[in-house]
C-alpha positions in Angstrom: -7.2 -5.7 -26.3 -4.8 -6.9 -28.9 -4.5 -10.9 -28.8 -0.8 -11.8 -27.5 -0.2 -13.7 -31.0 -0.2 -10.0 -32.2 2.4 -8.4 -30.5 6.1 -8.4 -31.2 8.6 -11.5 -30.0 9.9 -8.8 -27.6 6.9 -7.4 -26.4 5.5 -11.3 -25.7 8.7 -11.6 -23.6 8.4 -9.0 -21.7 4.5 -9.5 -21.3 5.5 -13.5 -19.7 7.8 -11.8 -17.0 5.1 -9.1 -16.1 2.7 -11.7 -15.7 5.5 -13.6 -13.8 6.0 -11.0 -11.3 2.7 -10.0 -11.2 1.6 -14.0 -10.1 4.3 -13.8 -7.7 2.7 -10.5 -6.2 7.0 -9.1 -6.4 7.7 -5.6 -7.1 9.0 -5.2 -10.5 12.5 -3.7 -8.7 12.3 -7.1 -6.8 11.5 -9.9 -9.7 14.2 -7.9 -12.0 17.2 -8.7 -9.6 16.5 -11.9 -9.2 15.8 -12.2 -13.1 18.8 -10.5 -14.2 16.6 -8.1 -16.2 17.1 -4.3 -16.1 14.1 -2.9 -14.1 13.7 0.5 -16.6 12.9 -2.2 -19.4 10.8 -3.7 -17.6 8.7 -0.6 -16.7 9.1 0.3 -20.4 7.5 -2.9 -21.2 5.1 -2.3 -18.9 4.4 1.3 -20.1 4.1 0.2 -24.1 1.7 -2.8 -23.4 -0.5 -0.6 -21.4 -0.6 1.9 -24.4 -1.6 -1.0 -27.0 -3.9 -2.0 -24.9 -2.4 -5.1 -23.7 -1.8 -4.6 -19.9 -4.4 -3.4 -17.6 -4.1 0.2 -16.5 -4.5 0.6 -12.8 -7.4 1.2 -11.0 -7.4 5.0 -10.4 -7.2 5.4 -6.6 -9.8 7.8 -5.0 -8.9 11.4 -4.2 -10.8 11.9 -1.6 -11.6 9.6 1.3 -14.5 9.7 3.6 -13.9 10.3 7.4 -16.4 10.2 9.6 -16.0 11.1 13.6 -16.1 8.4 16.0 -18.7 8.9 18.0 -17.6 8.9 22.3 -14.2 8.9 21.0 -12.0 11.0 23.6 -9.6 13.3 21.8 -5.9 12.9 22.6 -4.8 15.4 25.2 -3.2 18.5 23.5 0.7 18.8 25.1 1.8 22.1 25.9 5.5 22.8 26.9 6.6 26.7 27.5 10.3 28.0 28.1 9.9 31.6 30.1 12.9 34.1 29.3 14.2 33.3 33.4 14.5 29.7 32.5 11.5 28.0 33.9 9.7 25.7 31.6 6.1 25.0 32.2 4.6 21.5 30.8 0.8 20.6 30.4 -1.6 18.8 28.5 -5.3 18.9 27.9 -7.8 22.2 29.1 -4.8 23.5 30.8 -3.2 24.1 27.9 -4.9 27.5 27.0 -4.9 28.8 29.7 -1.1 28.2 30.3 -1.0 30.0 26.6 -3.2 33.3 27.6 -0.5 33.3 30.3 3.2 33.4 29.0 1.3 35.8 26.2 1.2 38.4 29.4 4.6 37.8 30.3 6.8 40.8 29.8 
């Protein structure tokens, strides 16, 4: 990581508001309005530091995330809502709900 004495007068600038907003946990969109700075050169700042190697890169987030099944965990009932051709609309929920299906499928 370069040392801060090594980067331009600019870049050292720009590197005291990151940190800035960064202490101050604000969205860059957020700490630029109430800065008066242009949020693009901010992210350009941001962007050039991190490719000399003097901003942290973000932690890559995961891909893929575990789920495991809840064990006695009742599923939410399934809803089932069917509009016949003569106008009558049939609502259910839960084991009904297939054979309310194999049903309206016989319908002519």
């Amino acid at each position: 990581m370069p040392k801060p004495s090594s980067l331009t007068p600019r870049l050292r600038f720009w590197a005291a508001h990151l940190h800035a907003c960064t202490e101050r946990k604000q969205t860059l969109s957020a700490y630029a309005a109430e800065h008066g700075l242009a949020v693009g050169a901010l992210y350009e700042a941001k962007s050039r530091l991190k490719r000399l190697g003097a901003w942290p890169a973000a932690a890559p987030r995961p891909r893929f995330v575990q789920v495991a099944e809840i064990v006695g965990a009742q599923p939410a009932p399934v809803r089932c809502r069917v509009r016949l051709p003569n106008g009558v609309v049939v609502d259910t929920a839960g084991a009904e709900v297939d054979a309310v299906l194999a049903a309206a499928v016989r319908l002519p």
